[in-house]
C-alpha positions as CSV (number, residue, x, y, z in Angstrom):
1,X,-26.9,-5.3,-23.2
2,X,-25.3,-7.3,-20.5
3,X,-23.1,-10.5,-20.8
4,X,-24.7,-13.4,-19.1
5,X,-21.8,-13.5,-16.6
6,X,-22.9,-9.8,-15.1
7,X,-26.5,-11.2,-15.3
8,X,-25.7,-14.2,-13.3
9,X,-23.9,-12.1,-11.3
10,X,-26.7,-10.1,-10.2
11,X,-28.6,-13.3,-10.0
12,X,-26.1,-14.4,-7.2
13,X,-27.0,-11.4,-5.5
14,X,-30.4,-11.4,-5.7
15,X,-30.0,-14.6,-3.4
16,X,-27.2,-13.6,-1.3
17,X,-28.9,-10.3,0.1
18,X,-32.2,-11.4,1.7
19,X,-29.8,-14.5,3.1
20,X,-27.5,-12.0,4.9
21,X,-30.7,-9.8,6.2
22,X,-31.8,-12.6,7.8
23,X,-28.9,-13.8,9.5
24,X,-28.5,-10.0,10.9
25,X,-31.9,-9.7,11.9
26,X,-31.0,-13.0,14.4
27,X,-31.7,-12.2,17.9
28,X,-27.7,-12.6,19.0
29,X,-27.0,-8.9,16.5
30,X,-29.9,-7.2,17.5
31,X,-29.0,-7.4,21.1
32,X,-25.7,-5.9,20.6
33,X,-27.0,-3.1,19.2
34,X,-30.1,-2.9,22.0
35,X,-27.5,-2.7,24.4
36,X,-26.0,0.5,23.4
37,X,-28.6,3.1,24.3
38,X,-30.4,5.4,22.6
39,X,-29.4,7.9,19.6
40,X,-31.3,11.2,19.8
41,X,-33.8,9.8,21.7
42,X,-34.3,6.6,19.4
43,X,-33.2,3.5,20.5
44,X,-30.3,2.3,18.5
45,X,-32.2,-1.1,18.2
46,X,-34.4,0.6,16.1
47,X,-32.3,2.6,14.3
48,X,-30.0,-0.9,13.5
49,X,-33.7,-2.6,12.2
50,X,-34.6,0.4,9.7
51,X,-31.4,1.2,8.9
52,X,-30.9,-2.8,7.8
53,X,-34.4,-2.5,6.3
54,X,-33.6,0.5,4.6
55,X,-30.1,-1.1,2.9
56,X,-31.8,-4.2,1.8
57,X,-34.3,-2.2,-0.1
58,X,-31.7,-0.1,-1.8
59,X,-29.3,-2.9,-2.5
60,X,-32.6,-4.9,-4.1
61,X,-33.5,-1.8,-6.5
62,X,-30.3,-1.2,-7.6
63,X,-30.2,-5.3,-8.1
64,X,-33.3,-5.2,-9.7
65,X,-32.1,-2.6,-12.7
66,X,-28.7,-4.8,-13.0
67,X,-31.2,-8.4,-13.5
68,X,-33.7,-5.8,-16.0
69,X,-31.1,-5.7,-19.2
70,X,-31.3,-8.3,-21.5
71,X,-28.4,-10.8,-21.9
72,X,-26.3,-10.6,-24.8
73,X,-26.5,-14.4,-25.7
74,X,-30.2,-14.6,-25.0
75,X,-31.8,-17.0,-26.8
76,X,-35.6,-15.4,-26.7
77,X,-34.3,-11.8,-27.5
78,X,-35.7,-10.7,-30.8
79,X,-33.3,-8.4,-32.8
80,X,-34.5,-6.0,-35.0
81,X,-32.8,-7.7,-38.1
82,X,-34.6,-10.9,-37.3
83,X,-38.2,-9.5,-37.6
84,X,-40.2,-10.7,-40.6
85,X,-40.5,-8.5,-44.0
């Protein structure tokens, strides 16, 4: 079990990572990096959209296993002592 401080914790971040995704898929960042060329054949402006893609969907699943413990000072949590005879 968690303590409700890591849980809010990963709450926070839960909000604060789409937030910074969409500030650096604003136009101003994604012409910086269409202006650099091209990577192997692939323009870097692609490379900078699925490669920002990409980290938002890791940093959400590993969020999403931080936000799936219980907290320690739920109120709804049933422990195993609790449960009728």
């Amino acid at each position: 079990m968690r303590s409700a401080s890591a849980i809010r914790k990963a709450r926070d971040v839960a909000v604060v990572i789409p937030v910074v995704c969409t500030f650096l898929f604003m136009p101003p960042l994604i012409h910086i990096a269409s202006d650099a060329g091209s990577l192997f054949g692939i323009p870097t402006v692609v490379i900078y959209l699925f490669g920002i893609w990409g980290a938002a969907v890791a940093l959400t699943a590993w969020n999403s296993r931080r936000l799936d413990a219980p907290e320690q000072d739920d109120a709804f949590r049933i422990d195993s002592k609790d449960a009728p005879p």
